[in-house]
GUDREN-172009 format. One line per field, with one value per residue: x, y, z of N, C-alpha, C in turn; residue in three letters. Coordinates in Angstrom, 3 decimals, padded with zeros to 6 digits, always signed. Layout:
<recs>
n.xx	[X_...]
n.yy	[Y_...]
n.zz	[Z_...]
ca.xx	[X_...]
ca.yy	[Y_...]
ca.zz	[Z_...]
c.xx	[X_...]
c.yy	[Y_...]
c.zz	[Z_...]
rest	[ALA_...]
</recs>
This chain:
<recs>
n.xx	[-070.643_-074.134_-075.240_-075.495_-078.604_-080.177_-082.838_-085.764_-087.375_-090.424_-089.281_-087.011_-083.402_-082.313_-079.896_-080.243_-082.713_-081.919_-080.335_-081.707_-083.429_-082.091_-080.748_-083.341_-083.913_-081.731_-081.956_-085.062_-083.982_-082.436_-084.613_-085.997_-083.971_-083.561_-086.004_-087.070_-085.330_-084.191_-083.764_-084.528_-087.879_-088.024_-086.886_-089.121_-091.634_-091.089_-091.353_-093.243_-095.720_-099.044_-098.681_-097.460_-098.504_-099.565_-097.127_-095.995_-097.511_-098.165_-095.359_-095.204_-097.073_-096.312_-093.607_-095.246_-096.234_-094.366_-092.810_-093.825_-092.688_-089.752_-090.489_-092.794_-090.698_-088.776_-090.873_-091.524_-089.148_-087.624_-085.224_-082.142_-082.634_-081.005_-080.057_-082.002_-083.246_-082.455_-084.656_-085.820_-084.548_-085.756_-088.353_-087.560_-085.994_-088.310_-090.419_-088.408_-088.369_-091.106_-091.687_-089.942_-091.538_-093.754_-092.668_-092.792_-094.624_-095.462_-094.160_-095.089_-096.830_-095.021_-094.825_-096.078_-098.596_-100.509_-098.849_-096.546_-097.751_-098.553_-101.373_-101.980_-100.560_-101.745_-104.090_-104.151_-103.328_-100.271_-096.909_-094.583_-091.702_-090.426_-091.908_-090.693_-091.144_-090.697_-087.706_-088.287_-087.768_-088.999_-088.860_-088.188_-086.107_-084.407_-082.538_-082.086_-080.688_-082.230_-085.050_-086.624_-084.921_-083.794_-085.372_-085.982_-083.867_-083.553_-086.032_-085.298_-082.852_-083.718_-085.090_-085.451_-083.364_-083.239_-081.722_-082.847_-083.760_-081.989_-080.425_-082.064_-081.769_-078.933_-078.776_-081.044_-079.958_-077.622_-079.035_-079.983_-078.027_-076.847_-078.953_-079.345_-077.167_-077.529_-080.302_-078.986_-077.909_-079.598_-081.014_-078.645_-078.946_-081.854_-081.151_-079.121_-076.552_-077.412_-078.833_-075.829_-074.733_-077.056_-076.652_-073.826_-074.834_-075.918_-076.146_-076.386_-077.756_-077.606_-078.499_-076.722_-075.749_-074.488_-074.830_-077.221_-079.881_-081.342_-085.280_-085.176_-082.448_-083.044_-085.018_-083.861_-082.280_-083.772_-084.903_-084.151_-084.002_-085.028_-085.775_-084.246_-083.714_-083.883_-081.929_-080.397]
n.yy	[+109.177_+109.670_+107.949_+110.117_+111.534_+113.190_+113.910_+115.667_+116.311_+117.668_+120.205_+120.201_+118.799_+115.137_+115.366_+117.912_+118.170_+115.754_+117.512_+119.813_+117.710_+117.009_+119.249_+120.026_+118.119_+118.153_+121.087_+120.203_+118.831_+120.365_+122.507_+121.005_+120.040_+122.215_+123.632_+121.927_+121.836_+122.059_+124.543_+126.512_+126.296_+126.256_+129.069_+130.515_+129.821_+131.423_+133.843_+134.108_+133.258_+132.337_+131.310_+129.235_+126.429_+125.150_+124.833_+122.362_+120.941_+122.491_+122.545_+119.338_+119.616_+121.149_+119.559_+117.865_+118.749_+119.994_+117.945_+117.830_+118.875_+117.558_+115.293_+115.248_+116.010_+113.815_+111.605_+112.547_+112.846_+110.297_+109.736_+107.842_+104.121_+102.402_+099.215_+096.391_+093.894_+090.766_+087.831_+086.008_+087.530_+089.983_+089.614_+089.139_+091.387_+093.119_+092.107_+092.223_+095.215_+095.865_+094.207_+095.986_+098.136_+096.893_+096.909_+099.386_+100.545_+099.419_+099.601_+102.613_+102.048_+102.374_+105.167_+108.338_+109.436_+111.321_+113.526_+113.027_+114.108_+116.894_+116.922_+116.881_+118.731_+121.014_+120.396_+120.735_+122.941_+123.288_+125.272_+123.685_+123.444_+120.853_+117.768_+115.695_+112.673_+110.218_+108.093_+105.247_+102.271_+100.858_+097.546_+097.614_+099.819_+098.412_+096.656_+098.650_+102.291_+104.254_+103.110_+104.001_+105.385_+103.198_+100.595_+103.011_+103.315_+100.439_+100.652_+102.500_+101.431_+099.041_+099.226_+098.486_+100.588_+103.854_+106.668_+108.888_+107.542_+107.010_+109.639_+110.616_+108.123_+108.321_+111.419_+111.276_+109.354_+110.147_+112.154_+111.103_+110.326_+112.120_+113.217_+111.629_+112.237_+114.999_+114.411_+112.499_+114.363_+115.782_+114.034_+113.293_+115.592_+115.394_+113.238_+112.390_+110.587_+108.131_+107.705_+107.666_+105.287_+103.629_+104.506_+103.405_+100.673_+099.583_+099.854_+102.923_+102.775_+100.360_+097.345_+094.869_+091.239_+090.748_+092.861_+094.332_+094.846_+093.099_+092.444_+092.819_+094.103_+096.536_+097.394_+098.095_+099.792_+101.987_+102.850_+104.610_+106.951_+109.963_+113.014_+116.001_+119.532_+120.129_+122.446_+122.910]
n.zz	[-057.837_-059.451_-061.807_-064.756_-065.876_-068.230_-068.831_-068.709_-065.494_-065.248_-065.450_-064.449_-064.738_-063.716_-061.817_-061.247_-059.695_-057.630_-055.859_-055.069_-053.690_-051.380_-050.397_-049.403_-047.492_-045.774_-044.869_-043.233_-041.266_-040.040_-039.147_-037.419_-035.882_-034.312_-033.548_-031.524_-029.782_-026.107_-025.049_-026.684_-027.087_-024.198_-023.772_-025.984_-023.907_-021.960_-023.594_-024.475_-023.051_-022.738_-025.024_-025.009_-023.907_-026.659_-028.108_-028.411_-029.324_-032.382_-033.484_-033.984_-036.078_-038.108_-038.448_-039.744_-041.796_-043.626_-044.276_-046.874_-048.958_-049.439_-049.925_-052.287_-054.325_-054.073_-054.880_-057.364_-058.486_-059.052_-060.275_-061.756_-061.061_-059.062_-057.989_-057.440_-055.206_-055.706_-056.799_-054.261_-052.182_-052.655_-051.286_-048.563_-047.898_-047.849_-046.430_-043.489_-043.720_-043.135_-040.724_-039.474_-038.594_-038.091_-035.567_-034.338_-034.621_-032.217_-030.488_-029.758_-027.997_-025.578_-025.080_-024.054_-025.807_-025.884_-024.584_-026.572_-028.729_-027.854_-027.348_-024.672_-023.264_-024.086_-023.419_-021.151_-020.354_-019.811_-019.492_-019.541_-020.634_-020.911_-020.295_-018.575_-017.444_-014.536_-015.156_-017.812_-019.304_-021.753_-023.170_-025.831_-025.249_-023.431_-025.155_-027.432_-027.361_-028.969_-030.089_-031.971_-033.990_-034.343_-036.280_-038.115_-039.693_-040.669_-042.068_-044.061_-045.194_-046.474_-048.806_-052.355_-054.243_-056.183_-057.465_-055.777_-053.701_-052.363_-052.438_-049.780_-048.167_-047.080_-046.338_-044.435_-042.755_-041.940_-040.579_-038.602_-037.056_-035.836_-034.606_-032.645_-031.094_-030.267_-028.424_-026.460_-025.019_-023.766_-022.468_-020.687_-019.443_-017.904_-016.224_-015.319_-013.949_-013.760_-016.222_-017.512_-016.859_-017.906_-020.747_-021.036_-020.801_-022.844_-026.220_-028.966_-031.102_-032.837_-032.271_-030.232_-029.415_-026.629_-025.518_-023.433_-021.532_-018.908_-017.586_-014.886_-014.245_-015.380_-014.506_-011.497_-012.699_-012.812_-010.627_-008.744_-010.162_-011.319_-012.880_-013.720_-014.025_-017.866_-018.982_-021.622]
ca.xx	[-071.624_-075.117_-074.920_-076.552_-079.825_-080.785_-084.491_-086.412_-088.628_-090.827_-088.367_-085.119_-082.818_-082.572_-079.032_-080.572_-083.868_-081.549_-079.959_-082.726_-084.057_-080.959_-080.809_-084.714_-083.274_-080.972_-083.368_-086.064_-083.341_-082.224_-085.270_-086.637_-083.656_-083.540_-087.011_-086.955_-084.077_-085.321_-083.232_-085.453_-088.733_-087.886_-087.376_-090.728_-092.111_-090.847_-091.361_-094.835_-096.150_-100.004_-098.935_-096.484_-098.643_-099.345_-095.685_-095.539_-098.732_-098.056_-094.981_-095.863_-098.257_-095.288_-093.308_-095.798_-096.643_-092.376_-092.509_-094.583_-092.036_-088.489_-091.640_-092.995_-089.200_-088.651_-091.799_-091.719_-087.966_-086.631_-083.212_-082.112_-082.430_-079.475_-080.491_-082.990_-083.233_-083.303_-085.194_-086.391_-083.825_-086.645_-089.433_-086.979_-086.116_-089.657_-090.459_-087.896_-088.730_-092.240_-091.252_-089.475_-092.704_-094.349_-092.145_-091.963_-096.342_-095.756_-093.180_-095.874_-097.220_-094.321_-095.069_-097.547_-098.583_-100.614_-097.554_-095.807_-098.574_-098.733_-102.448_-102.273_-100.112_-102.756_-105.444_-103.813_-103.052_-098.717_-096.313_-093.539_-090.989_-089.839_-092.788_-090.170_-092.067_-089.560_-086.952_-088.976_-087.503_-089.826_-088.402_-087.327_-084.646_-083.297_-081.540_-081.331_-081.741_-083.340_-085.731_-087.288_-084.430_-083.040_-086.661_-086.408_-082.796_-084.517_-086.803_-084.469_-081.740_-084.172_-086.072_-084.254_-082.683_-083.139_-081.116_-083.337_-084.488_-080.346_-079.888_-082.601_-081.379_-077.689_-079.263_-082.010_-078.877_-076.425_-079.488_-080.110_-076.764_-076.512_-080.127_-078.816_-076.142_-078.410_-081.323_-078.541_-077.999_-080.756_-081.114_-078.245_-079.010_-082.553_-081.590_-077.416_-075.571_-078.355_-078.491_-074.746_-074.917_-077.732_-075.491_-072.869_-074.919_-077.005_-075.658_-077.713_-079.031_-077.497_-078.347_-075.704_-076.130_-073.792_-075.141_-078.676_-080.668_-082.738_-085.901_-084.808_-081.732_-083.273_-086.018_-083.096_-081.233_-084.456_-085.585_-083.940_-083.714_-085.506_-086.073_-084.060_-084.251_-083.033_-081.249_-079.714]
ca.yy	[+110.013_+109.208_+107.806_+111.218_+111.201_+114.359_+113.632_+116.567_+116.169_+118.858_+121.495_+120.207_+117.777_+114.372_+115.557_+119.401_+116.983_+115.257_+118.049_+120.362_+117.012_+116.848_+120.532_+120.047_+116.865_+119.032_+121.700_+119.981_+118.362_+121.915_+123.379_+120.065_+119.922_+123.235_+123.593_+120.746_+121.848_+122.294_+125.886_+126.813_+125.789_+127.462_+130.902_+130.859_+129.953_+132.418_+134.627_+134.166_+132.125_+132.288_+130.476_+127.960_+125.009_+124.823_+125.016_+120.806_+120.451_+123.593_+121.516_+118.273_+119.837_+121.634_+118.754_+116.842_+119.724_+120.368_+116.777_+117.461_+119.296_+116.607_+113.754_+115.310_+115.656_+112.208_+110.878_+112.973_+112.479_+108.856_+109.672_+106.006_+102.614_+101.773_+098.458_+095.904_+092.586_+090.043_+086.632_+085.893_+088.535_+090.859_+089.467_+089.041_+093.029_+093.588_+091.577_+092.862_+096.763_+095.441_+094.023_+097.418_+099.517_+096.984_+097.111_+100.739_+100.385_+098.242_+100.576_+103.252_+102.032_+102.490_+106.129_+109.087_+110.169_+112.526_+114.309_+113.413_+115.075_+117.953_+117.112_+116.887_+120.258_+121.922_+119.909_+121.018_+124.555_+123.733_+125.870_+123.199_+122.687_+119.423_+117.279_+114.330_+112.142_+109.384_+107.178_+104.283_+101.575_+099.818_+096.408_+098.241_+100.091_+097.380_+096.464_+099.694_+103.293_+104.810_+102.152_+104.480_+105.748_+102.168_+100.944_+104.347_+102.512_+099.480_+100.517_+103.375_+100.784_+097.548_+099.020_+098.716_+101.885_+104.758_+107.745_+110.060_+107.262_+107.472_+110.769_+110.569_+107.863_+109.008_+112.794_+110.994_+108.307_+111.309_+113.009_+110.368_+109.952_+113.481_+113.424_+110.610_+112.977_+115.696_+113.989_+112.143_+115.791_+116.413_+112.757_+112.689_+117.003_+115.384_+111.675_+112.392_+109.506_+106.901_+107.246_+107.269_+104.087_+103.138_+104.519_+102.139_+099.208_+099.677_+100.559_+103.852_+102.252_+099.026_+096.463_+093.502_+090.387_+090.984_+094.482_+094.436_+094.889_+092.195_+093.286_+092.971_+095.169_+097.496_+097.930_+098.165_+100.678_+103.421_+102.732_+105.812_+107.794_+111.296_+114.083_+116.699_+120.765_+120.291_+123.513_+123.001]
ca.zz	[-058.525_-059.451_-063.264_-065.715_-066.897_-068.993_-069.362_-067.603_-065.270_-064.039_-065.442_-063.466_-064.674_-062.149_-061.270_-060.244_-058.694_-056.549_-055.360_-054.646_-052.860_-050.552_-049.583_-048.605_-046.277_-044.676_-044.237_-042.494_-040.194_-039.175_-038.540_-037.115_-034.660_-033.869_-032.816_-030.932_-028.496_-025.049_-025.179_-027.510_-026.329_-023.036_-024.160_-026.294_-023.153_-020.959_-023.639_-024.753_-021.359_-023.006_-026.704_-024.928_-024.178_-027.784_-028.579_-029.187_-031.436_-033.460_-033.885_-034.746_-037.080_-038.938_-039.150_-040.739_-043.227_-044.115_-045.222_-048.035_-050.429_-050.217_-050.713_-053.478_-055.035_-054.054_-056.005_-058.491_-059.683_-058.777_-060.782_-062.311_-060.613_-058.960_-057.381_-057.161_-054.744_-056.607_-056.681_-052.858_-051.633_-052.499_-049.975_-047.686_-047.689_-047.764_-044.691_-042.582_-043.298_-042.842_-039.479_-038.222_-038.998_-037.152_-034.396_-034.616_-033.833_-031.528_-029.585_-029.598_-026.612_-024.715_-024.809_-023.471_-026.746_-025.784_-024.214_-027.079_-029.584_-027.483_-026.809_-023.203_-022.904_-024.639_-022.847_-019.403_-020.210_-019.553_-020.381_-019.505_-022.138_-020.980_-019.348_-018.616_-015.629_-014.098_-016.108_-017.556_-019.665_-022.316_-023.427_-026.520_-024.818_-023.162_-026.583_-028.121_-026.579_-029.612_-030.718_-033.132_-034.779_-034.560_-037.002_-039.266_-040.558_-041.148_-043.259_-045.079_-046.105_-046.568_-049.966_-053.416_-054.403_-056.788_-056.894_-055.234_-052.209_-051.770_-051.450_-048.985_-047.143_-046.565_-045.106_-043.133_-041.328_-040.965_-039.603_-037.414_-035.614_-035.212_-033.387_-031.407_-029.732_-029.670_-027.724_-025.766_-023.954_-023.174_-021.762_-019.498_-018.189_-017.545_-015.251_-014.728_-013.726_-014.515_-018.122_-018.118_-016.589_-019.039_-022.067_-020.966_-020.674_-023.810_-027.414_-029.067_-032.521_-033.392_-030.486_-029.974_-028.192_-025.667_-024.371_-023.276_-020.127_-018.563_-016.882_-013.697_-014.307_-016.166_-013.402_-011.253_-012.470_-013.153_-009.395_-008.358_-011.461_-010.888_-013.970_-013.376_-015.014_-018.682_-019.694_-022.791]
c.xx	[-072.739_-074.932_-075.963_-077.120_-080.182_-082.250_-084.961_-087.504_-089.411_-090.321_-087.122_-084.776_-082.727_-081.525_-079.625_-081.814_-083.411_-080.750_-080.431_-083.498_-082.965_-080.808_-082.214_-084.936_-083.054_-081.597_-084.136_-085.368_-082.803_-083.147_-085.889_-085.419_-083.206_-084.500_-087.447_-086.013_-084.564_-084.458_-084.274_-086.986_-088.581_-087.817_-088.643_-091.736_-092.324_-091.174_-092.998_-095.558_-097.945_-099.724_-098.284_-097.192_-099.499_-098.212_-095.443_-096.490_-098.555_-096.402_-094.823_-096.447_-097.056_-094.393_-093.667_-095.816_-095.121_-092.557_-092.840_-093.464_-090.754_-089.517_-092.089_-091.669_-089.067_-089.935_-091.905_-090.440_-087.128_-085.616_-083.455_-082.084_-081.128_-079.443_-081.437_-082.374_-083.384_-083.408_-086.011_-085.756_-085.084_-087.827_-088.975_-086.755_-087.341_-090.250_-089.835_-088.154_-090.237_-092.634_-091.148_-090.847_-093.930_-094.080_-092.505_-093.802_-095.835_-095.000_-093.797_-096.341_-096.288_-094.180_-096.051_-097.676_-099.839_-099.850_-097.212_-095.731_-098.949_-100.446_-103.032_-101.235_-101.227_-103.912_-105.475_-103.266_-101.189_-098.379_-095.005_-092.660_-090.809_-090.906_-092.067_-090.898_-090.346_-088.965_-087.528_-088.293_-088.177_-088.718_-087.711_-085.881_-083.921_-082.115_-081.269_-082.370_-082.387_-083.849_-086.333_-086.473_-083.627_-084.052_-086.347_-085.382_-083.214_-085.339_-085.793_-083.778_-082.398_-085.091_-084.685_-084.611_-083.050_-082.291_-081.610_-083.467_-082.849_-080.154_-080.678_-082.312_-079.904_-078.410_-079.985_-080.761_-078.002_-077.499_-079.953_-079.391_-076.495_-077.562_-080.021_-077.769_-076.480_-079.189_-080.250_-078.210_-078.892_-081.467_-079.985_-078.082_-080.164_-082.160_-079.636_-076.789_-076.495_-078.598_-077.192_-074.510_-076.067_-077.190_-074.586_-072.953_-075.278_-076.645_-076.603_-078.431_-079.114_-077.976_-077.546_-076.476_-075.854_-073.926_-077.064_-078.877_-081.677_-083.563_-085.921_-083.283_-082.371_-084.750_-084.741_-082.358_-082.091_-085.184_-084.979_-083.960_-085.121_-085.506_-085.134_-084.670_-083.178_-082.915_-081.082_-080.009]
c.yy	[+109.158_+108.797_+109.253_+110.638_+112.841_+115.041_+114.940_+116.135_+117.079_+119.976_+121.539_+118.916_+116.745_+115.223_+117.379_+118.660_+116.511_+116.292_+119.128_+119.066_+116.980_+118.625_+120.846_+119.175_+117.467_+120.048_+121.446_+119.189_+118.970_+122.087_+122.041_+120.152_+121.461_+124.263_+122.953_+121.116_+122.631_+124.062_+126.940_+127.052_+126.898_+128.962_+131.126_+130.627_+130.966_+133.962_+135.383_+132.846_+131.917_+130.838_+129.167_+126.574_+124.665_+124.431_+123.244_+120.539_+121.031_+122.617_+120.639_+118.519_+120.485_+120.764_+117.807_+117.722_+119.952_+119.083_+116.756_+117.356_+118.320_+115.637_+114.041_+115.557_+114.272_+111.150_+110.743_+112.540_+111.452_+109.375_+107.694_+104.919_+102.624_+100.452_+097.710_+094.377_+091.826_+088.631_+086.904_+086.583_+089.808_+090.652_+089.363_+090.655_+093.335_+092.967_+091.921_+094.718_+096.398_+095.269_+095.670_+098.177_+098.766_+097.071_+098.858_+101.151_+100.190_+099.184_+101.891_+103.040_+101.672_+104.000_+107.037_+109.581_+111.292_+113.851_+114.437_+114.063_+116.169_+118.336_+117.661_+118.480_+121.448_+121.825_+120.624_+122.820_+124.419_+123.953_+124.820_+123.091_+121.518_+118.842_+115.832_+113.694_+110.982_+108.212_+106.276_+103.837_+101.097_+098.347_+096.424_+098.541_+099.395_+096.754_+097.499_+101.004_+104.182_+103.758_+102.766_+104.886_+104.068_+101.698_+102.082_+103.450_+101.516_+099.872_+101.857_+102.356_+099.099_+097.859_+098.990_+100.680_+102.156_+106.187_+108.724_+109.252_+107.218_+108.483_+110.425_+109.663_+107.545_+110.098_+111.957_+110.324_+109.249_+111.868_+112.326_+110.180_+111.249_+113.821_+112.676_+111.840_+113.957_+115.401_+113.236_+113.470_+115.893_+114.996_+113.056_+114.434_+116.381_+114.251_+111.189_+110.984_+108.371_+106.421_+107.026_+105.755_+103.239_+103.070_+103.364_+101.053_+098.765_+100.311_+101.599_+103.263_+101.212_+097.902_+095.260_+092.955_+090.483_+092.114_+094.911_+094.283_+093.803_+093.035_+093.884_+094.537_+096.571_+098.346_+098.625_+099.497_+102.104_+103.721_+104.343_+106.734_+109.283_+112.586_+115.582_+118.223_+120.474_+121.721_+123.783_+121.793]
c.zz	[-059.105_-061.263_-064.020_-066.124_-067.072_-069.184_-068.340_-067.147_-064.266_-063.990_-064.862_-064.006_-063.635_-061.497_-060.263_-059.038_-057.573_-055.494_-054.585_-053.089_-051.761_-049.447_-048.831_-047.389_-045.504_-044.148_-043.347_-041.070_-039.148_-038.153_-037.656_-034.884_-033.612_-033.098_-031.549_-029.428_-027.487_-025.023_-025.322_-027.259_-024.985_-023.133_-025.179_-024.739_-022.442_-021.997_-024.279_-024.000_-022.288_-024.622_-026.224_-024.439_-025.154_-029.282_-029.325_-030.257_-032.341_-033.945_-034.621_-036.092_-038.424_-039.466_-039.971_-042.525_-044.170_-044.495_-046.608_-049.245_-050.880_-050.662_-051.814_-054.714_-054.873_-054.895_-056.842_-059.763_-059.077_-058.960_-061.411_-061.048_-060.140_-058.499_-057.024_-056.018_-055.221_-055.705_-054.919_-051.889_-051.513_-051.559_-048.608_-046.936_-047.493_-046.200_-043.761_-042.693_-043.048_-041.071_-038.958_-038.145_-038.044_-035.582_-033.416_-034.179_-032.763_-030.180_-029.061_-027.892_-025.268_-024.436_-024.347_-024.514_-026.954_-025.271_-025.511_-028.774_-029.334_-027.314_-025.447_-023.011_-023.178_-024.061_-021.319_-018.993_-019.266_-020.329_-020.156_-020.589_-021.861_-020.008_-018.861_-017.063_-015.377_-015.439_-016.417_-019.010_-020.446_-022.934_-024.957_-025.909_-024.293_-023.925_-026.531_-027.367_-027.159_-030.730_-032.326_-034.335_-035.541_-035.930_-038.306_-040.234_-041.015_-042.468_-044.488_-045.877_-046.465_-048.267_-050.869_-053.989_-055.897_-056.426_-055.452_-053.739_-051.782_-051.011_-049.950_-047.800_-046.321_-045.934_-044.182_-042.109_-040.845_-039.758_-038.210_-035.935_-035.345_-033.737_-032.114_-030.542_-028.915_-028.542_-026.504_-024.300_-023.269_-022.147_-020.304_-018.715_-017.528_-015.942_-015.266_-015.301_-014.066_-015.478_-018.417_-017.841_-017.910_-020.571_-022.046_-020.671_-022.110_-025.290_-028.044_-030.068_-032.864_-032.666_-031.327_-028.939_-027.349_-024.826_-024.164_-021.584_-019.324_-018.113_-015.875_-013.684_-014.767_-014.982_-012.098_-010.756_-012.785_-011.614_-009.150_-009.187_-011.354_-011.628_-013.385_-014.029_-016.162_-019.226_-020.675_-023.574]
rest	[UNK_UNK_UNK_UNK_UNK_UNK_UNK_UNK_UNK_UNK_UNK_UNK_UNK_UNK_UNK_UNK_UNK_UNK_UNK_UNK_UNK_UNK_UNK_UNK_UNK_UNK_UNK_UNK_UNK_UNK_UNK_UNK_UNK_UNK_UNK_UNK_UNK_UNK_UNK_UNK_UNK_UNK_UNK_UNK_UNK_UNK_UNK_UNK_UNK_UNK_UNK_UNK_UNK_UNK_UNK_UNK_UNK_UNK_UNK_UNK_UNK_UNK_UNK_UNK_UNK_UNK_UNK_UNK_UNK_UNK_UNK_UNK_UNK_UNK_UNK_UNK_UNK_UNK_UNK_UNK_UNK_UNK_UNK_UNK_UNK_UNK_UNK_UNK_UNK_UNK_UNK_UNK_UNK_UNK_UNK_UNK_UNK_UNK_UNK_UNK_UNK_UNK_UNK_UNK_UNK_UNK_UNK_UNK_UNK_UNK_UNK_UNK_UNK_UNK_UNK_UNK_UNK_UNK_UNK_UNK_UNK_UNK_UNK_UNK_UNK_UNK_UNK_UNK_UNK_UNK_UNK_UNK_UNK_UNK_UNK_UNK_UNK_UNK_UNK_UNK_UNK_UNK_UNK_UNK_UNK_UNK_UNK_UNK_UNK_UNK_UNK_UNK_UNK_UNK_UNK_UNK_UNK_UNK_UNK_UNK_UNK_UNK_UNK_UNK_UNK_UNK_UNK_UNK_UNK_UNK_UNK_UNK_UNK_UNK_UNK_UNK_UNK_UNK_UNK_UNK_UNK_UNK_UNK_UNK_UNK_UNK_UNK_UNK_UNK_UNK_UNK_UNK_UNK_UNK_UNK_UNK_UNK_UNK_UNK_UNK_UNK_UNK_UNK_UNK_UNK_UNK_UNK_UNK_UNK_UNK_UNK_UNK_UNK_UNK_UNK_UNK_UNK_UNK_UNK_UNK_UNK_UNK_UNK_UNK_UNK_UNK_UNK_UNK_UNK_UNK_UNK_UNK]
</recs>
């Protein structure tokens, strides 16, 4: 349990603060992955064919806007200190979440992000739900097969702690490895037996020394790899 503090702030005790902030976690992880699921997506398509290649920006645009309200709980009511870095422990944490964020740039351009801003759907008048083109590897995944979620941990568990950036980053890591299994579906309905092969070369968040892809393999093993229809 979080140590009590009484002090109000904003009209809610921390202990109601943090808890309000936690049910707004879980919330946006719902509707986040529940939107998200090509299921989903597909029957707005099919069922409003004119609105659906605006379906990813309208999106995007929502998940940015749903961030506002756990961030402004999280700003507003820290809760107590639980933790600082101390001495040169603290630049050290700071440099490595520093690092992931630039990694986490840097990984950007291993994507179509106008696909994956829902520009180009909108630009091209598709109603596709899933625009997946052929299996392609960036030098990220070769370590790890969600670079981004791998990065988000990084910087969640590298600042010093207050109650509230806690709660927040217990929901965000559950919500992480959950999205990992999720998105893994929808990975191996899209490219079968190739990603399972890729799964079992390649760990999903942590990367080890011992399980990685050279280039050559990793070119390799997407040579044949071919998008299928994801369903579900």
């Amino acid at each position: 349990m979080f140590p009590r503090q009484v002090t109000r702030v904003k009209g809610m005790t921390t202990d109601h603060a943090l808890l309000v902030l936690a049910v707004l976690w879980v919330a946006y992880g719902v509707w986040h992955s529940f939107f998200a699921s090509t299921r989903i997506k597909t029957g707005f398509a099919r069922r409003y064919p004119r609105l659906a290649p605006a379906y990813r920006l309208t999106y995007n645009v929502l998940a940015v806007l749903l961030l506002i309200p756990p961030l402004l709980v999280l700003w507003s009511s820290p809760g107590p200190p639980l933790w600082h870095w101390p001495g040169p422990f603290a630049g050290i944490a700071h440099g490595i979440g520093l690092l992931a964020l630039v990694g986490f740039a840097a990984s950007l351009r291993a994507y179509d992000l106008g696909e994956f801003l829902g520009v180009a759907q909108l630009r091209n008048a598709s109603a596709a739900p899933c625009d997946a083109g052929p299996m392609c590897l960036s030098v990220w995944h070769r370590f790890v097969r969600h670079p981004w979620y791998f990065f988000g941990l990084i910087v969640l568990w590298s600042r010093e702690m207050n109650a509230a950036w806690l709660v927040t980053a217990v929901v965000l890591t559950a919500y992480l490895f959950i999205g990992v299994q999720l998105e893994e579906r929808k990975l191996l309905a899209l490219y079968g037996d190739t990603y399972r092969r890729y799964r079992d070369a390649v760990p999903a968040l942590i990367p080890r020394p011992w399980r990685y892809l050279t280039r050559r393999a990793a070119e390799a093993l997407v040579a044949g790899a071919v998008p299928g229809n994801a369903n579900r």
